[in-house]
N, C-alpha and C positions, 0 to 999 in steps of 0.2 A: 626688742621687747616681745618679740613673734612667744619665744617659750612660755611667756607669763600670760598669754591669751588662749592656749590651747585647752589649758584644765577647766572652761569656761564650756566648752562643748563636750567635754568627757564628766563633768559636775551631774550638766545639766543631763545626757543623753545614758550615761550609765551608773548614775548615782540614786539619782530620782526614779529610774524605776525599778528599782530594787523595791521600792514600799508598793507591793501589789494589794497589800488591803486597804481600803483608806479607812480603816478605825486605827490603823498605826501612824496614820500623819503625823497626830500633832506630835505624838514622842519622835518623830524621826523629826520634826521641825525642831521641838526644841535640842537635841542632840546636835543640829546643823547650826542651830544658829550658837551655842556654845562653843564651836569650835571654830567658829565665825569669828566673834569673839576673842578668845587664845590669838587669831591670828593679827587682826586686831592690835589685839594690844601690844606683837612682838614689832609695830612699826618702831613701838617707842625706844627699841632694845638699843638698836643699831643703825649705821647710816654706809655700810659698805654695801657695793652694788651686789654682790653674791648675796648676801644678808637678804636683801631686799626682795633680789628677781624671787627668793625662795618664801619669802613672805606674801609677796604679791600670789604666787603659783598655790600657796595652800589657803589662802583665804579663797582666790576663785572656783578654787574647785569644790568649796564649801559653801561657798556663798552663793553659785548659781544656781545650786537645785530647790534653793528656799525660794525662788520666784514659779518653777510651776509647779512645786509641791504647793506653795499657796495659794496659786488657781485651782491646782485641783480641787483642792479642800473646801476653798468658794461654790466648786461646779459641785461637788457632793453636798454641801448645804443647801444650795438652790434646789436639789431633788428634796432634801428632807421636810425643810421649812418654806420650800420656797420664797430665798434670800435672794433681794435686790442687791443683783450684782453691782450694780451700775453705781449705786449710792452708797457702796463700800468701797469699789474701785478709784470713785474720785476725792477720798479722802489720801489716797496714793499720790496724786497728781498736785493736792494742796499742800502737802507735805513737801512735795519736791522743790516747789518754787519757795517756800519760807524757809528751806534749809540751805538754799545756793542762795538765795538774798543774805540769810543770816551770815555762811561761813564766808563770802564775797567780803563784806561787813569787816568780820572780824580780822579775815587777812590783813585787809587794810590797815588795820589797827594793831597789828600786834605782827603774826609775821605763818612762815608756812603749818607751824605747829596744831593752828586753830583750825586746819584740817582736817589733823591726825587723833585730835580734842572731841572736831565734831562726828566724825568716825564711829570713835571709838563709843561716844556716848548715844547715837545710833542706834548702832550695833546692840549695847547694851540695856535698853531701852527695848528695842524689838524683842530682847533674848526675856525680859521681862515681862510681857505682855503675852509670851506665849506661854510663859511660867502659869499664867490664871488658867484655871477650869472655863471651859466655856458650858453653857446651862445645856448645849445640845451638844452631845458627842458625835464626831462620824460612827456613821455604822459597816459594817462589814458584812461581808454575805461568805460561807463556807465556798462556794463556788467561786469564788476569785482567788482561790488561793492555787492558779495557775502558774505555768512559768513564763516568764517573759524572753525565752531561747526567741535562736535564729526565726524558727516557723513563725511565730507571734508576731514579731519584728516585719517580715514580710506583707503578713498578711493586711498588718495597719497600713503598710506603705500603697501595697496594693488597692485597698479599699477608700485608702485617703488623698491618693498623688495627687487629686484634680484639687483639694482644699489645701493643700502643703505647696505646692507647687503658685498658689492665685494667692496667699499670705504673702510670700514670698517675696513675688514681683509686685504686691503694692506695698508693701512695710521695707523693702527691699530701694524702692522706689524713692523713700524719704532720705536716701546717700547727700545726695546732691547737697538737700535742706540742710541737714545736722551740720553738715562738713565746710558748708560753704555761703550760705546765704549771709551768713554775717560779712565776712570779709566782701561779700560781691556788695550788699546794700551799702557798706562803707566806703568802696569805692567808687556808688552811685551819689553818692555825697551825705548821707543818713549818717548823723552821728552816732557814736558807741551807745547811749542810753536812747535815743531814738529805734535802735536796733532791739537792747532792750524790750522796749514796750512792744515791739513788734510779738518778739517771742514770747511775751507774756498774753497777749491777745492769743496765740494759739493755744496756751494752757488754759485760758479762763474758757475757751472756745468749747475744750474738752473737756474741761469742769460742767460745764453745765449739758453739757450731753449727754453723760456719767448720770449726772443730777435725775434727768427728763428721759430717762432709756428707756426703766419701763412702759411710761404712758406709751411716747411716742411711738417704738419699736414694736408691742405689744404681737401686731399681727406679721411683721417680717421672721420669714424663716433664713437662714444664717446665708443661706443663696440671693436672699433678696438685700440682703444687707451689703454682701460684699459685691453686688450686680451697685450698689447707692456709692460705697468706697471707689470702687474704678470710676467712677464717672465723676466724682471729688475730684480723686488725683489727675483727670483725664483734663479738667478743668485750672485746675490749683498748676499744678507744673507746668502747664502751657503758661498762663498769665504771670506767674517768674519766670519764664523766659522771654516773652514779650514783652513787658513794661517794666520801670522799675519806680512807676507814678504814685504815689500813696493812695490811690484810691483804690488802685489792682492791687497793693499791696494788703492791703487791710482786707479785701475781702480773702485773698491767698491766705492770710490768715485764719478769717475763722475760716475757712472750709478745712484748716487743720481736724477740726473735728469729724469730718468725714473721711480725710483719708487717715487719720490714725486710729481714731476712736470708735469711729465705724466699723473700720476693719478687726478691731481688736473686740468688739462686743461680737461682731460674726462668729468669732473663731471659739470665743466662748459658751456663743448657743452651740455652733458644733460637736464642737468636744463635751458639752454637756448633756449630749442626745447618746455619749457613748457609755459604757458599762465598765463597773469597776474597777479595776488595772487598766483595761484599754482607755480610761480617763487617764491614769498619771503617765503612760506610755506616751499618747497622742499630746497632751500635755508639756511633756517634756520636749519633743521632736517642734513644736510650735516655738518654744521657747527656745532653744539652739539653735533651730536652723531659720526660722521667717523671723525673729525677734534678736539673733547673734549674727547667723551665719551670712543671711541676704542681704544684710546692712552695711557688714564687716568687707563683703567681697565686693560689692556696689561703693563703697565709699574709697576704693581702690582705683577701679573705674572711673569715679566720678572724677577724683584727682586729676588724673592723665586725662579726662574729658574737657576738666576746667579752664587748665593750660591752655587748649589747643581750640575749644568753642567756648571760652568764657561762658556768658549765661545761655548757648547753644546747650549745656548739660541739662539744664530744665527739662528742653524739647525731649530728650534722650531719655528723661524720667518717666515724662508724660508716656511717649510711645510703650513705656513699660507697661500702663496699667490696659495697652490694650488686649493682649492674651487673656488678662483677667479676665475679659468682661465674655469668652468666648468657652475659657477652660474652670468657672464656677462647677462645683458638686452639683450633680444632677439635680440629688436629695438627699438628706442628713441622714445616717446609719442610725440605727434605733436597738 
């Protein structure tokens, strides 16, 4: 399945920043999620594996640039109107958990189709919602209508490796989690829906951090915040790997919201102190490679870790987020 995950990082890395104004987002959104859509709907065509790898490969490659063309679009509102990220963000996060409660549901009851059902209606659904006008347009500025060549390229990476690089190893970091904490807490004896609530405590964790961002975060700059995430993850990965006692568990849980959601409003003030194009550029590069790419290559790792130190991979997470806490941005680009 390697081929059908690669248009995920070409979506996201050379799709997305082709839109260097952001007064053209939303048509470039709705355009993406249109063809979103189309692809979408071609699940329902056919059930041959050529059919499919080709379907899987043109929805991702469409379907990935709609996540950080829709933060950027967020971080260009936050200039305009100054829009709370945080309490738009977690209507993201509410969504996720009613829609894998719902389509879990309906599997059960009907069969894989209610999948491909809920997808599709999704899909469709998002493709609607960007159909509305919104009362405040992005604006654009004649001076961004630069090119995003090799030199530009460079220059973000140059300017940005110490914040690209500290995303990375702590969102990178959560391998371990995603890949494996269910199967290890099931093997500590925690039933399937025990497991369950677990992971739902990390979502409600970050629900309401979402919720509470601006008050609480108000005076943290995007350094201070990701300096709060490593010291989360530094916390949270050691005690899965030491305990598997429910009481280490649960609080491994909420401090979910530090090390994802912490890190993920960091990267947002970040990228939000940048300009223009260099929003959907850095934007983009956040989203493929610390949100795709470090997850992707770490959950590889973590595999061949789990084998061989069972919940010793925790430990291996943890030591991850200590670079972070050394190679944080000095200062935010302005």
């Amino acid at each position: 399945m390697a081929p059908a995950w690669w248009p995920v990082f070409l979506g996201s890395l050379l799709i997305a920043p082709r839109v260097s104004d952001p007064s053209r987002l939303i048509a470039a959104l709705r355009v993406l999620a249109l063809l979103t859509l189309l692809f979408a709907l071609a699940f329902w065509v056919g059930s041959h594996v050529a059919w499919l790898l080709a379907v899987i490969i043109g929805f991702n490659l469409f379907f990935s640039p709609l996540v950080p063309l829709t933060d950027a679009l967020a971080n260009t509102w936050q200039k305009q109107i100054t829009m709370d990220y945080g309490r738009v963000r977690l209507w993201g996060s509410i969504a996720f958990v009613i829609g894998s409660a719902l389509t879990g549901k309906l599997v059960s009851l009907f069969d894989y189709r209610a999948i491909l059902l809920m997808l599709s209606l999704g899909v469709a659904s998002m493709l609607l919602g960007m159909l509305l006008k919104p009362s405040v347009m992005p604006h654009g500025e004649s001076r961004q209508q630069q090119g995003a060549g090799l030199t530009a390229w460079l220059t973000l990476v140059r300017q940005s490796w110490r914040f690209l690089a500290c995303v990375c190893l702590l969102q990178g970091a959560h391998a371990a989690y995603y890949g494996f904490s269910a199967i290890y807490w099931q093997q500590a004896g925690y039933s399937a829906s025990a497991v369950g609530y677990l992971w739902s405590l990390g979502v409600v964790a970050e629900v309401v951090i979402f919720a509470l961002s601006k008050k609480v975060f108000r005076r943290f700059s995007a350094r201070d915040l990701l300096l709060l995430s490593a010291v989360c993850g530094l916390i949270r990965w050691g005690l899965m790997g030491w305990t598997t006692a429910l009481p280490g568990l649960l609080l491994a849980q909420i401090l979910h919201c530090g090390t994802f959601t912490v890190c993920h409003l960091a990267a947002m003030r970040y990228i939000a102190a940048r300009q223009g194009s260099e929003v959907i550029r850095l934007q983009a590069v956040y989203s493929a490679v610390a949100m795709g790419g470090s997850i992707a290559i770490m959950t590889v790792f973590a595999g061949f870790l789990y084998q061989h130190l069972h919940q010793g991979v925790f430990w291996v997470m943890a030591l991850l987020t200590i670079p972070a806490l050394i190679i944080r941005p000095k200062a935010v680009a302005t």
